[in-house]
N, CA, C and O of each residue as an XYZ file, in Angstrom:
436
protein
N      83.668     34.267     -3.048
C      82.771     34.635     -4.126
C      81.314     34.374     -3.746
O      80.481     35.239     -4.018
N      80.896     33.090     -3.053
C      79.730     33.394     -2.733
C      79.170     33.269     -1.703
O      78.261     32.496     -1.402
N      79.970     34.435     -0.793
C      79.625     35.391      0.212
C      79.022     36.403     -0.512
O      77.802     36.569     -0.485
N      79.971     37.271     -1.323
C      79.621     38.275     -1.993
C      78.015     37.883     -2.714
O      76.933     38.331     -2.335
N      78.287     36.824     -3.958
C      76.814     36.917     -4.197
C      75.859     36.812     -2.898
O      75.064     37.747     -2.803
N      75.796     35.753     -1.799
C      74.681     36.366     -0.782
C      74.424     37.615     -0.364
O      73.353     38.217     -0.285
N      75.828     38.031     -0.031
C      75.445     39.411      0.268
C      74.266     40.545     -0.549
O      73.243     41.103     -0.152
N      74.968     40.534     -1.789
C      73.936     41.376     -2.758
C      72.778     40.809     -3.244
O      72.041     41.438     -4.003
N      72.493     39.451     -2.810
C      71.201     38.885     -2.829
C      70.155     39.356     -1.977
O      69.052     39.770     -2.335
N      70.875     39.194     -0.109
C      69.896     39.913      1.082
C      69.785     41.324      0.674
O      68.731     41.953      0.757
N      70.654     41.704      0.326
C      70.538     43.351     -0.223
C      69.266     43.752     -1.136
O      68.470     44.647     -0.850
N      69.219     42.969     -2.237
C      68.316     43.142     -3.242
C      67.094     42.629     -2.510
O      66.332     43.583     -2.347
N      66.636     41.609     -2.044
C      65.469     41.289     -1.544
C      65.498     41.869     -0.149
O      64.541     41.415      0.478
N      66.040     42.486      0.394
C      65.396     43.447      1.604
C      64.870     45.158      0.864
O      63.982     45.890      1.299
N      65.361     45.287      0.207
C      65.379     46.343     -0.696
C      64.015     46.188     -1.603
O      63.261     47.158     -1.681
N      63.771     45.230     -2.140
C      62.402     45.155     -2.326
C      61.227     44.781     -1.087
O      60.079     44.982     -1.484
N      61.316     44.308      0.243
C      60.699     44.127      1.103
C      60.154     45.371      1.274
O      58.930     45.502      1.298
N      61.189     46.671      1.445
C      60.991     48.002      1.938
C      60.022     48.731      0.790
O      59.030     49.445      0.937
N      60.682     48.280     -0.371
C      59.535     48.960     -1.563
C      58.696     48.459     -1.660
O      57.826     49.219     -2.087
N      58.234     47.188     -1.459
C      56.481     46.669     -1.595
C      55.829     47.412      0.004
O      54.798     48.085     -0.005
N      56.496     47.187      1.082
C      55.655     47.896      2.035
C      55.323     49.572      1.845
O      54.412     50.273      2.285
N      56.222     49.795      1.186
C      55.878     51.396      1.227
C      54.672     51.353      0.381
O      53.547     51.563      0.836
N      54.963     51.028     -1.088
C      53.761     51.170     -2.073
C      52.478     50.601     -1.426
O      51.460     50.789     -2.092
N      52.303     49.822     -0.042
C      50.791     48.927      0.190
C      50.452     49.879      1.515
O      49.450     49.663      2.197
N      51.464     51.039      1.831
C      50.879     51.996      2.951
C      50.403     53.561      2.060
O      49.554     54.375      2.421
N      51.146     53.597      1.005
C      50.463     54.659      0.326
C      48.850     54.017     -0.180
O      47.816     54.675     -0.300
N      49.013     52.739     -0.384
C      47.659     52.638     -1.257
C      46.469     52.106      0.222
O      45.339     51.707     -0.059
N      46.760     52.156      1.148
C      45.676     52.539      2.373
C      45.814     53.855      2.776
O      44.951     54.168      3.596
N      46.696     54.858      2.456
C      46.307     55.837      2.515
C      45.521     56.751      1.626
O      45.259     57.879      2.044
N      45.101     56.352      0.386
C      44.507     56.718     -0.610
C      43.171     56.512     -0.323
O      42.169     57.227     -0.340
N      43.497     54.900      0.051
C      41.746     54.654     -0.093
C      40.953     55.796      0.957
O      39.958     56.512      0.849
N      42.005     55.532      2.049
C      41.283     56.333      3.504
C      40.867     57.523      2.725
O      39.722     57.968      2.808
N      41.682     57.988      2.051
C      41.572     59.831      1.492
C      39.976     59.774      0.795
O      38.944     60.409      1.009
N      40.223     59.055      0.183
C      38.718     58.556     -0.747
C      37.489     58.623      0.096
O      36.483     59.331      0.059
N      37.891     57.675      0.854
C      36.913     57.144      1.795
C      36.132     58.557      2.752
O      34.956     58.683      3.093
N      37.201     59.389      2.963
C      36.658     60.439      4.082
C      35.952     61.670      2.921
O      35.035     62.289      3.460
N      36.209     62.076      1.564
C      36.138     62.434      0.566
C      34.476     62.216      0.641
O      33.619     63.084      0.807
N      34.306     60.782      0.465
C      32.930     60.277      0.202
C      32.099     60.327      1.020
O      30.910     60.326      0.702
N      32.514     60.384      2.314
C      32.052     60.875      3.322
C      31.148     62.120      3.528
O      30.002     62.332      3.925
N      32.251     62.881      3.050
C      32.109     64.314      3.315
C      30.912     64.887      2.596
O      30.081     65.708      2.988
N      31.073     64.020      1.032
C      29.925     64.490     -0.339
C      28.749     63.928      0.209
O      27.728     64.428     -0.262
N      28.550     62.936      1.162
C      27.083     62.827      1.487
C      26.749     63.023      2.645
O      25.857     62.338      3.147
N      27.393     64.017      3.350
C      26.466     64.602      3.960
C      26.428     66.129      4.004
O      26.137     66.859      4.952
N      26.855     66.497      2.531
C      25.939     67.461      2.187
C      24.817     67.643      1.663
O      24.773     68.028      0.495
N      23.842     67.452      2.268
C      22.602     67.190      2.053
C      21.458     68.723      1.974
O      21.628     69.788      2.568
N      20.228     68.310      0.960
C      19.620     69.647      0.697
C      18.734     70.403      2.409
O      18.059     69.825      3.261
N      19.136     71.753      2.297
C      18.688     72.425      3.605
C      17.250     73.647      3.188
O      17.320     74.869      3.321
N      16.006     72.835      2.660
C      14.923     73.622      2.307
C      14.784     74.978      3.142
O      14.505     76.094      2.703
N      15.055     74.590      4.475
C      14.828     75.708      5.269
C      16.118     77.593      5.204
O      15.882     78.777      5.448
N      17.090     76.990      4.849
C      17.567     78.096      4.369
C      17.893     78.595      3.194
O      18.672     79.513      2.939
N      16.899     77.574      2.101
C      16.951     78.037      0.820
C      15.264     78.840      0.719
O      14.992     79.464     -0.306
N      14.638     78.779      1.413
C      13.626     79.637      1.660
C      13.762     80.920      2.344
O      12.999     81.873      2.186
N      14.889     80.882      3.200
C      15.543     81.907      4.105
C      16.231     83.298      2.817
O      16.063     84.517      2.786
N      16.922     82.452      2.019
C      17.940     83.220      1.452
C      17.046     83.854      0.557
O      17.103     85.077      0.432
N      15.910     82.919     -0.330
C      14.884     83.380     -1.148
C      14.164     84.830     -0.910
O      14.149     85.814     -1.649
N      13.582     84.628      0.352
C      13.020     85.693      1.103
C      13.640     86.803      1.200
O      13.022     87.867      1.196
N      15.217     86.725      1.324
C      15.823     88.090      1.638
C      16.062     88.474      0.438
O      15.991     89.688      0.250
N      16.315     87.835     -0.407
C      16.661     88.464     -2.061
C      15.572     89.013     -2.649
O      15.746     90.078     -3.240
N      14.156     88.390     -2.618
C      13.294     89.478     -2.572
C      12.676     90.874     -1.783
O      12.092     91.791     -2.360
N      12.906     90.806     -0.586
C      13.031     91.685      0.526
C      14.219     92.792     -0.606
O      13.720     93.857     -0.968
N      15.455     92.534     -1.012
C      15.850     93.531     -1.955
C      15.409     93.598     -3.578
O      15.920     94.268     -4.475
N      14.462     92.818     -3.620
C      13.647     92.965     -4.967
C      14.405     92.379     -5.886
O      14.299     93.038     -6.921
N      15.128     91.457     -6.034
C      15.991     90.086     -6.672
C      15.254     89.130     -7.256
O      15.537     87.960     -7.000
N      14.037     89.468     -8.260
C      13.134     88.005     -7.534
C      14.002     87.033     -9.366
O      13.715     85.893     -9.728
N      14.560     87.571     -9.772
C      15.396     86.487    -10.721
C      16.182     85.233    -10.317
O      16.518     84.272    -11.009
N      16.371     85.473     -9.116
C      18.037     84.050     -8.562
C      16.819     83.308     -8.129
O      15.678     83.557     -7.741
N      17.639     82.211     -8.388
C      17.412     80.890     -8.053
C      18.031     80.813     -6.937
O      18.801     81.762     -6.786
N      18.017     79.991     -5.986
C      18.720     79.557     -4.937
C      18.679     77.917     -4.784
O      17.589     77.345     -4.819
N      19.918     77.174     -4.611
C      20.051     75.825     -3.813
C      20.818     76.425     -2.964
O      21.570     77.396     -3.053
N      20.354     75.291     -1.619
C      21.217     75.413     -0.363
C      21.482     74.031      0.293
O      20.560     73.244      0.504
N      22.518     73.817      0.546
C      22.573     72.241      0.784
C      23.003     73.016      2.326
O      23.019     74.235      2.500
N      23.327     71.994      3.334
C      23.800     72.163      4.567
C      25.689     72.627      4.563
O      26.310     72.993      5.561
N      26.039     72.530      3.706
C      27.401     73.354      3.092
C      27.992     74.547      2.440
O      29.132     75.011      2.468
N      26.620     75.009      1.695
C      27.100     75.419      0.836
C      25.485     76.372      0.107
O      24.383     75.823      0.086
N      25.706     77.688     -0.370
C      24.652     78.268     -1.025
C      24.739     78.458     -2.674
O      25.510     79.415     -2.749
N      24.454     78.162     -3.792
C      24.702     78.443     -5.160
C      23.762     79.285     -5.231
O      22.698     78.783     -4.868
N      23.668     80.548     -5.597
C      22.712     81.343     -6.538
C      22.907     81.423     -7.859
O      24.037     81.141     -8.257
N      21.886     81.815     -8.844
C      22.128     81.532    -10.165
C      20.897     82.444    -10.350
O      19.984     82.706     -9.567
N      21.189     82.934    -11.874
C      19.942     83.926    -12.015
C      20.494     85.282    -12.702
O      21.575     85.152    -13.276
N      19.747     86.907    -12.730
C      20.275     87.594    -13.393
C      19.876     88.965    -12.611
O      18.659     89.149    -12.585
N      20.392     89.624    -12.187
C      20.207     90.879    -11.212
C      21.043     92.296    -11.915
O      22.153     92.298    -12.446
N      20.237     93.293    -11.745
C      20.107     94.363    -12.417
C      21.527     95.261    -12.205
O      22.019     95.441    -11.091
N      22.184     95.871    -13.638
C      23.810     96.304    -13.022
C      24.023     97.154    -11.599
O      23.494     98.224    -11.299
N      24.858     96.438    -10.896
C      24.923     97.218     -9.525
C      24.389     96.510     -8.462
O      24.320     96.999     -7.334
N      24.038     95.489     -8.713
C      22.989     95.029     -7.571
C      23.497     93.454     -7.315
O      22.924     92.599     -6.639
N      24.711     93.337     -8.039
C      25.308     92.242     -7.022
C      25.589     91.895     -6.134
O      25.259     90.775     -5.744
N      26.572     93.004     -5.201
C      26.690     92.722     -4.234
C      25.595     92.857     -3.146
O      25.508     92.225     -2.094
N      24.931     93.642     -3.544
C      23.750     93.317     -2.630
C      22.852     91.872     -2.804
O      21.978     91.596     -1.983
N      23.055     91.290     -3.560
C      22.813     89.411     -3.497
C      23.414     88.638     -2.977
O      22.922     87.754     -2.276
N      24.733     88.805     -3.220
C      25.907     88.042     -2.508
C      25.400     88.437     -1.431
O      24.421     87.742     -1.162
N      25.718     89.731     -0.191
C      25.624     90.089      0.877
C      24.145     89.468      1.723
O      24.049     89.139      2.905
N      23.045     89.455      0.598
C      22.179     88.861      1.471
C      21.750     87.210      1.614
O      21.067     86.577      2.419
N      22.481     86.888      0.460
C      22.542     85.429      0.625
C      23.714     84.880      1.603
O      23.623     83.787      2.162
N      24.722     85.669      1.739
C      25.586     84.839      2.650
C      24.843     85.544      4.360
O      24.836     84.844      5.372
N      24.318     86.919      4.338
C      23.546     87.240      5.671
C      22.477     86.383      5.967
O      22.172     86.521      7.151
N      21.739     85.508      5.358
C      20.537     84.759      5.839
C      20.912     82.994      5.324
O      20.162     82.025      5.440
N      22.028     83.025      4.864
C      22.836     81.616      4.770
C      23.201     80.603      6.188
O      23.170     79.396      6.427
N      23.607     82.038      7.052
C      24.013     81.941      8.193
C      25.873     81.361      8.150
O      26.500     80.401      8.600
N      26.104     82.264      7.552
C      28.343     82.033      7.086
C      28.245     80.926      6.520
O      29.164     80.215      6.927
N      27.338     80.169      5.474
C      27.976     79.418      4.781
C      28.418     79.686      3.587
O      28.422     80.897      3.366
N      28.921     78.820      2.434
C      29.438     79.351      1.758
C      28.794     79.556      0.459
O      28.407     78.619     -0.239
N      28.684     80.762      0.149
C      28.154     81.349     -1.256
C      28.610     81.031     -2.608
O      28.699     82.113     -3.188
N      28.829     80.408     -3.126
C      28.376     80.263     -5.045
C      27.969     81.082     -5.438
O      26.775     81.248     -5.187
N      28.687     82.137     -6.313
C      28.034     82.870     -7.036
C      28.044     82.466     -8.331
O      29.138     82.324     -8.879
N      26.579     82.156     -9.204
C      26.834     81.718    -10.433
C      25.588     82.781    -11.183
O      24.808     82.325    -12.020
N      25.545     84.595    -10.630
C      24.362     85.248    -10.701
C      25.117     86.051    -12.193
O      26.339     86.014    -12.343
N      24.418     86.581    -12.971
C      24.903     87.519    -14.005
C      24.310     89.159    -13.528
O      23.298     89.390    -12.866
N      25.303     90.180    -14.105
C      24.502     91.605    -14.411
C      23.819     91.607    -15.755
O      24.264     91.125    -16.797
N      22.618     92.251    -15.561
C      22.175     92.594    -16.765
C      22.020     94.154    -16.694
O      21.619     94.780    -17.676
């Protein structure tokens, strides 16, 4: 009889050994996730030089409504361009972006 209880004693406490290590490798893998996450958000940082770039070409097609931010990631336009004349905003903000990535947050009017 208490064989048996040892037995299902090592059982139960190896059995929790295995479940506390698992739960303390998921939660360093989280943080890491976090960690590279936070990373990532700062160094997208503002890129004046191709938010003057993109500016220029949207007026070059007579756009002069959008706004432009440009971080080193990423382009948002915002603003209001005449029906039909979207894609010609999109097209020249991602052509003088240099392939980054476009935000469109522009309306037709």
């Amino acid at each position: 009889m208490k064989i048996k209880f040892l037995a299902v004693f090592c059982l139960a406490v190896l059995s929790l050994m295995v479940g506390c290590k698992s739960a303390t490798n998921t939660n360093v893998n989280t943080t890491n996730a976090n960690m590279n996450t936070n990373a990532n958000m700062a160094m997208a940082v503002a890129d004046p030089a191709t938010e003057a770039a993109v500016k220029a070409a949207l007026a070059k097609k007579g756009l002069n409504d959008v706004t432009v931010q440009a971080t080193t990631t990423e382009i948002t336009i915002r603003g209001t361009v005449p029906k039909g004349k979207l894609g010609e905003a999109m097209m020249a903000a991602s052509e003088a972006g240099r392939n980054r990535k476009v935000t469109n947050q522009v309306t037709e009017k």
